[in-house]
N, C-alpha and C positions, 0 to 999 in steps of 0.2 A: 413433376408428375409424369411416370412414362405415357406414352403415348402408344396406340397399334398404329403403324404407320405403312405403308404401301409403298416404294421405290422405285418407279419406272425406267430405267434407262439407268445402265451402272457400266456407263464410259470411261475415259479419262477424269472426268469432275465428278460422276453420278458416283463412282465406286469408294474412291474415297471417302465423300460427303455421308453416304450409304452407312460408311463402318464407323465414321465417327458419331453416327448418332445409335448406333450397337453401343456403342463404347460409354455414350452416357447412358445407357440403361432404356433404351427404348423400344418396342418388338417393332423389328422392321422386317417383312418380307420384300424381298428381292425378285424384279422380273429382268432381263436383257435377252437380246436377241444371242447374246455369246454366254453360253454354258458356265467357259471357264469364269466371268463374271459374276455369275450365278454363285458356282463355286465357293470364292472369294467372302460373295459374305454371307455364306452357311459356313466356311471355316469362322470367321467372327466372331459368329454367334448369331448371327438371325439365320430367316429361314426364304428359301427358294421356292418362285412359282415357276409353272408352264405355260402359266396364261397371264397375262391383263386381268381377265377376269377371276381367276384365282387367287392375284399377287391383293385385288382390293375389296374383296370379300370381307367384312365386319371392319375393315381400317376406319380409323377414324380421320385421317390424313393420309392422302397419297398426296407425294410428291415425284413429278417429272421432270427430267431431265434429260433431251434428245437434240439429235443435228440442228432441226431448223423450222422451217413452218411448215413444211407436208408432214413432219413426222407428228407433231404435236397435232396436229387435225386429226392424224391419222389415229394415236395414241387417245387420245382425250374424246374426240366427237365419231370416229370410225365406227365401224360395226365392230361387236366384241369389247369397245375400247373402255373408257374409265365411264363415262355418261350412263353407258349401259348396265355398268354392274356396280353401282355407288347408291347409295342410299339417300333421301332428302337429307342435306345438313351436313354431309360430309364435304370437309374443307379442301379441296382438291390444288396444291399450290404447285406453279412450272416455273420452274427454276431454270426454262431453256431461255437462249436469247434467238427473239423470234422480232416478227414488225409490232409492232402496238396497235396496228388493224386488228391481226390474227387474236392477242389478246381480248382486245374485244368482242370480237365475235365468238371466244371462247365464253368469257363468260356473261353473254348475253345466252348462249344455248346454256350453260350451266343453270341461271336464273329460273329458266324454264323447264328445269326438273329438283328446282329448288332445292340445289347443289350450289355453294361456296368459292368461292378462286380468289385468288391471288398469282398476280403475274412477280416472279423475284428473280429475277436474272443475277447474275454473281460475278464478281471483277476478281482477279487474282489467279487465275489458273493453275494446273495440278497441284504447283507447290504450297499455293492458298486453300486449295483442297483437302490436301492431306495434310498441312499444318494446322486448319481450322483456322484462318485468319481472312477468310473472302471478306468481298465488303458485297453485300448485298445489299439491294435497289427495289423497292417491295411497292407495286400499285395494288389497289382495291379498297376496298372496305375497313376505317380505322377499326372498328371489333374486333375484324377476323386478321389484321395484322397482330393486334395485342395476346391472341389467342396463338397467332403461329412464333411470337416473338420468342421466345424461349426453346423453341426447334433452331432457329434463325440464328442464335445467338451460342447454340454447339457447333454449328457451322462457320459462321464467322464474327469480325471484331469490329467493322461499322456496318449496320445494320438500319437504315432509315425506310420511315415511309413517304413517300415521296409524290404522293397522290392517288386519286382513282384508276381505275384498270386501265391498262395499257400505259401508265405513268412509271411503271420500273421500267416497261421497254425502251422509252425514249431517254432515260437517263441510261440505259446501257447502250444504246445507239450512240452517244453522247459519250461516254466513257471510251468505245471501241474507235471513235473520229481521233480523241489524244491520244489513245495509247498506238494507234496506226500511227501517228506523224510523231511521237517520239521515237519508237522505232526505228523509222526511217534515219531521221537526224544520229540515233546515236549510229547506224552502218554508214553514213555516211562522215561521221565524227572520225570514226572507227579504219575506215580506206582512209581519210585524209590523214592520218596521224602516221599511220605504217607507209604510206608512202613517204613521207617525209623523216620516215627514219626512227621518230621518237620510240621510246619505250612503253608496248603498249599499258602491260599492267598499271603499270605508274601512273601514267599518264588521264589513265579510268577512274584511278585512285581519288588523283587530288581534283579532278572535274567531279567528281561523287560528293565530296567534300562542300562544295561552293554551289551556287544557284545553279547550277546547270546539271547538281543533283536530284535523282528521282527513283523512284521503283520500277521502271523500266531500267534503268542504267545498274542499278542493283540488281535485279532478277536474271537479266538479259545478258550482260556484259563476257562471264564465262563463257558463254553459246558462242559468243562473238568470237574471245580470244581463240578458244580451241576448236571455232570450228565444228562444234556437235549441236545437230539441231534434229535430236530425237522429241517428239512433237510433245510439248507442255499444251501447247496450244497452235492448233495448225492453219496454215495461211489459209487451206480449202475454207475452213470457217469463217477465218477476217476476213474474206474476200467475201462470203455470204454478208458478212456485217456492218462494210464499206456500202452493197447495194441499200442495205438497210436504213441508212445513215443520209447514203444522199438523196434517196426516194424520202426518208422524211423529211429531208431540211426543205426538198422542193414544194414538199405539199405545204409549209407551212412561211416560204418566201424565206429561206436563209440562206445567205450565200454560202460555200462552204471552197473558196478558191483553193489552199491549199489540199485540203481533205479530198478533191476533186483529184489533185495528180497525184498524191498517195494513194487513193484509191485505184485510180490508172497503173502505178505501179505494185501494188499487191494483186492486180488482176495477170501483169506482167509476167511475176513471180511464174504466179501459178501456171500461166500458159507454158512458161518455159521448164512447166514439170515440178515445181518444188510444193505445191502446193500440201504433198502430205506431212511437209517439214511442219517444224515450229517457226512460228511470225515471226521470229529472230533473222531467220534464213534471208530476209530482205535484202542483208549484207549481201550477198552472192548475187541481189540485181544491180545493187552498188560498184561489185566486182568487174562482173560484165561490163556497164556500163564507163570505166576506168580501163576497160583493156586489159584486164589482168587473167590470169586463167583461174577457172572455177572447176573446186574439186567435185 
């Protein structure tokens, strides 16, 4: 059944995500702070606002998707924002990854204008984006999961609910701890191999092959060989998502020893500048860290 749908935030994940739910037949209005996004899906097929409060005018689902946890207070609970101008019963679902506090306190103010949420944060970045294969992490209300599930599932190929509000955030807190420390292990897989001469491709091949395969060595691995680390997903955010991660593990007594100096060194990264790279770009503190010169 199409849906009137609302899209806040049409970034690197939001624009994508955006057109592929054009693409199943659904009226989606369009809001971003960049025009040329805007653009993007009135070319589509849906249609552009100027406002927040435009883009969710009669929607029956807005969906957000933004940096981090100012934007999301600002977008959802701000003056102008979605709270303002949403109707009782509309199902308002954030697709950002945020703390699982912020979650909560989102939709505890939602409750009280008896407004809808679901928090759904999303694994896979642009490639999962525009492929339609994220795995999405869905907290809230099992109704209003069942009722977003079918949005959720043009989006992406696992799609679980995974608890009450603020229960996708910590599974994506949790998701963003392994995909940081595989990362890390494959740039540092990746300098250990080249230095020792072997042949890189090959060599990614048949470790792809055997346990020490994954979807980060998949996804990731090209970035690595050639070098190109035009932002799928960029450290500025891992490094948001590392704070996230170890601020929760402490509230809740986990240890998190490794995750602790990947997080040191994605903070690294970024200090040394790369931050608006792709999480790939690790490699280059590997580099450094080996002596070698970095392009």
């Amino acid at each position: 059944m199409s849906r009137k749908i609302a899209f806040v935030g049409l970034g690197i994940m939001g624009k994508p995500m955006a057109i592929n739910l054009i693409k199943a037949g659904h009226d989606v209005t369009g809001f971003d702070l960049s025009q040329a996004s805007i653009d993007a899906v009135v070319a589509a097929g849906g249609q552009g606002a100027t406002s927040i409060a435009a883009a969710v005018k009669d929607a029956d689902v807005v969906i957000t998707m933004v940096p981090a946890d100012p934007h999301v207070e600002a977008v959802i609970l701000g003056e102008g924002g979605v709270l303002e101008n949403v109707a009782a019963g509309t199902l308002v679902i954030d697709m950002s990854s945020i703390t699982p506090q912020t979650s909560i306190k989102v939709g505890k103010a939602a409750r009280e204008k008896g407004v809808r949420t679901l928090d759904a944060p999303v694994s896979g970045g642009e490639a999962g984006a525009v492929e339609a294969v994220l795995s999405i992490m869905v907290g809230g209300e099992a109704p209003d999961f069942a009722e977003a599930k079918p949005l959720f599932d043009v989006l992406g190929t696992t799609v679980i609910h995974v608890g009450p509000s603020g229960a996708g955030q910590t599974v994506k807190a949790a998701n963003q701890l392994i995909v940081a420390v595989n990362i890390q292990a494959l740039a540092e897989a990746v300098v250990f191999l080249e230095n020792a001469g072997v042949d890189l491709p090959a060599a990614l091949d048949v470790l792809g092959g055997g346990l020490a395969g994954s979807t980060v060595l998949n996804r990731k691995k090209a970035n690595m060989i050639n070098r190109e680390f035009a932002p799928g997903f960029r450290i500025d955010l891992h490094h948001k998502d590392m704070g996230i991660v170890t601020d929760a593990a402490r509230a809740v007594g986990a240890a998190l020893p490794v995750g602790a100096v990947v997080a040191q060194l994605v903070a690294s990264a970024r200090a040394n500048g790369d931050g608006s790279l792709d999480h790939s770009a690790l490699l280059r503190g590997v580099e450094r860290l080996s002596g070698r010169e970095v392009g």
